[in-house]
Structures are given as C-alpha cells and as structure tokens.
C-alpha positions as CSV (number, residue, x, y, z in Angstrom):
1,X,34.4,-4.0,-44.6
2,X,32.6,-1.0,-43.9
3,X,31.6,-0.1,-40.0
4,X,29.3,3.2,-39.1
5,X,28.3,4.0,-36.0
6,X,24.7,5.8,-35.8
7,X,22.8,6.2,-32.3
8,X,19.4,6.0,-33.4
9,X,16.7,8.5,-31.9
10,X,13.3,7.0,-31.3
11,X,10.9,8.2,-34.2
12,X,13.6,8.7,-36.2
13,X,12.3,7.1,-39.5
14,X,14.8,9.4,-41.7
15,X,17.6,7.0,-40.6
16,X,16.1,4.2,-41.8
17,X,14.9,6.2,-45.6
18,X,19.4,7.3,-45.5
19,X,20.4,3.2,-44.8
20,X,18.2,2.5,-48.1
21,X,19.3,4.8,-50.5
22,X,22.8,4.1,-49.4
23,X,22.7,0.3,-49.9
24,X,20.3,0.6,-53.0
25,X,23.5,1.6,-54.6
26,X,26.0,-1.3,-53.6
27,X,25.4,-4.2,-55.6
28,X,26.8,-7.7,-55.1
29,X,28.4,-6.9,-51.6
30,X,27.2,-8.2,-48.5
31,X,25.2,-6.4,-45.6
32,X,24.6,-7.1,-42.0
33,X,23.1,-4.5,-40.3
34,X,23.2,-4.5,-36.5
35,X,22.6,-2.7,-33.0
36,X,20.2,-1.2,-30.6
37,X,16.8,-0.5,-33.4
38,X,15.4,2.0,-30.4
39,X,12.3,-0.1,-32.0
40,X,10.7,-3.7,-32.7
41,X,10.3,-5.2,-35.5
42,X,7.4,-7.2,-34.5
43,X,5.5,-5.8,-31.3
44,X,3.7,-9.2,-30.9
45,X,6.7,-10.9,-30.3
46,X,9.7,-9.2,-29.1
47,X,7.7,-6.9,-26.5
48,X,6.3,-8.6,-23.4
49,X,3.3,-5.6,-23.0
50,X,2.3,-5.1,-26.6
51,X,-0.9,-2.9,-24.9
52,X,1.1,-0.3,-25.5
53,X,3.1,-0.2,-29.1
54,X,5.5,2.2,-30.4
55,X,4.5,4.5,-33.0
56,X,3.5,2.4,-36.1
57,X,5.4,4.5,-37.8
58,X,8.4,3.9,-36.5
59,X,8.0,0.1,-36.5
60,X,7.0,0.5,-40.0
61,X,10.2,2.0,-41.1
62,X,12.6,-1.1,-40.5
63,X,10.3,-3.2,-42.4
64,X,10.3,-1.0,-45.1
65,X,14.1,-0.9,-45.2
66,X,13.9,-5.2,-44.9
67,X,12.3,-5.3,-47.4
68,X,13.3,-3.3,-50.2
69,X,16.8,-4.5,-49.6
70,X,16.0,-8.1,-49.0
71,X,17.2,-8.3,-45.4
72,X,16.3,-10.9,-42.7
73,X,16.5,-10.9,-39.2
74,X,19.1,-13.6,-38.0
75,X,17.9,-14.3,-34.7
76,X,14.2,-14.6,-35.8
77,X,15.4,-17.0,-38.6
78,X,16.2,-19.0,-36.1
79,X,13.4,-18.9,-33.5
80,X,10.5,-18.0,-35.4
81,X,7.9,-18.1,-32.5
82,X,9.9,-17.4,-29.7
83,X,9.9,-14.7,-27.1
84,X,13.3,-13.1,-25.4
85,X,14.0,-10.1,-25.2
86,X,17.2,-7.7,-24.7
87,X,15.7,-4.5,-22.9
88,X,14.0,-4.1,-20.1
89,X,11.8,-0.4,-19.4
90,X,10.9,-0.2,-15.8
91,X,8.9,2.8,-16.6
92,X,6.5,0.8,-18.9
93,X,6.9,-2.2,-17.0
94,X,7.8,-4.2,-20.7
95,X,10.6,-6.1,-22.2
96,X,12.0,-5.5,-25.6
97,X,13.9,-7.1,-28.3
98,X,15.2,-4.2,-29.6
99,X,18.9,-5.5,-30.4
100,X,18.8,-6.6,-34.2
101,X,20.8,-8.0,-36.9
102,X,19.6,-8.3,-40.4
103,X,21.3,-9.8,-43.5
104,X,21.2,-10.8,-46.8
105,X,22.6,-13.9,-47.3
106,X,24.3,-15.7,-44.7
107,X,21.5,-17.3,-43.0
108,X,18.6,-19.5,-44.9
C-alpha cells in the first residue's frame, strides 16, 4: 500500500499529467485515488450553479487521467443521475462534489 498526500491547487492540471505517468508504469496493482479534486468531474451534475463552470481545462484534466488509466468514479457508479454534493462556496452561492474516489477494479 502506497499513501501520498498532495494538496491540489485549482488550475493545476500538471498534477493530474504527474498521477499518469506515475501509474502508467505500475502494472497489475491496484489504484484508488481519493480526496478533495479542487474540481468536478461533471459540472452538470455535481455543481448546483453550473452558470458558472470551472476552467474547462481543469475539468478536462481528471478525465483525461480516468481515462487513460481506466479509472471510475465509485460514488457515481453508484448513483448515476443523482445530485449531492460535499462543498459548499458562499461566495458563488454553489454546491460542489468535489470529494472523489476513483478506481480500477473494485466496483462494477
């Protein structure tokens, strides 16, 4: 087991670029990937006031990384469709699911 702490700063997409070529490497083992994203991974549904997204490009970048490693996101597995959210901005007015967990394999 393998545990790294990494505090994310928004617009940040060279975090997500280092997480790839890092696992891209590790064969046969198994990931979860967890924490605060500082982003969404789908502004229509895990952020209440989607009038004003996030940099594209910074949503973009989680996707990317899903991808190319074949990663999931547990809780959206599960509820597909649904809203909830685990950050609230009273600047923006908005709620956020921000708070993500992605894996390979566990969950189908």
């Amino acid at each position: 087991m393998h545990y790294t702490y990494s505090r994310i700063p928004i617009g940040n997409t060279e975090f997500f670029k280092d997480i790839a070529d890092i696992l891209s490497n590790k064969k046969g083992i198994l990931v979860i990937l967890g924490g605060d994203w500082n982003t969404t991974l789908d502004r229509h549904l895990d952020k209440s006031n989607y009038m004003r997204p996030s940099s594209q490009s910074t949503i973009g970048q989680p996707s990317l990384l899903m991808k190319e490693l074949d990663l999931k996101g547990i809780w959206r597995l599960r509820h597909p469709k649904e809203h909830d959210y685990t950050y609230f901005s009273t600047v923006h007015s908005s709620e956020s699911r921000i708070d993500v967990f992605l894996e390979q394999c566990l969950v189908r």
